[in-house]
N, C-alpha and C positions, 0 to 999 in steps of 0.2 A: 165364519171366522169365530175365533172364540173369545172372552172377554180377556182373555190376558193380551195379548195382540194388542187390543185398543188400548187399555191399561197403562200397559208397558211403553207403547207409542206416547200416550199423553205423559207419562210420567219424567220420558226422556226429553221431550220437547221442553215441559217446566223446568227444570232441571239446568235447560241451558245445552243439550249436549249438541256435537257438532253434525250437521246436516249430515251429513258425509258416513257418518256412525250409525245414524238413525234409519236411513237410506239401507244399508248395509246391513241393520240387523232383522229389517223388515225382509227384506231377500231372503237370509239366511232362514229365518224362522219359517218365509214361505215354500223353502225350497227350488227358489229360481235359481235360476243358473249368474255364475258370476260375472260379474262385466266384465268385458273385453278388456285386456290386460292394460294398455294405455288412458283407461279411465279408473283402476283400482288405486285408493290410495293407500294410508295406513289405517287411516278412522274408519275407512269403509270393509278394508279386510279385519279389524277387529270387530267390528258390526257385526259381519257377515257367519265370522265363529260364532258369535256369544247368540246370534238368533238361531243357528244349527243348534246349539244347546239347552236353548231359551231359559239365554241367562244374560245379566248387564254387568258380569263379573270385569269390564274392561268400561264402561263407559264414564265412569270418571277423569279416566284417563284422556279422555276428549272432551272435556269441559269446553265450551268457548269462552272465549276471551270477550 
């Protein structure tokens, strides 16, 4: 694994952003396959882009509350 991965994992977690996003960008970045369509939400398909990209260009948008 490469140090962005971890990086990016810790940075999203401080940050606050929502499990569901973090989840989803880890997938994406690793290239898993995406959940089963009745566990996908919206934090976790915007995740799942921005790690395909390896980018957090959407995680603010899931800030938790």
């Amino acid at each position: 694994m490469d140090q962005m991965y971890y990086d990016t994992l810790t940075k999203l977690e401080k940050d606050g952003i929502d499990a569901e996003y973090i989840n989803g960008w880890a997938s994406g970045y690793l290239h898993n396959p995406e959940r089963e369509e009745q566990r996908v939400t919206d934090a976790y398909k915007a995740g799942y882009e921005d790690g395909k990209e390896k980018n957090t260009d959407h995680a603010a948008d899931y800030k938790a509350a």
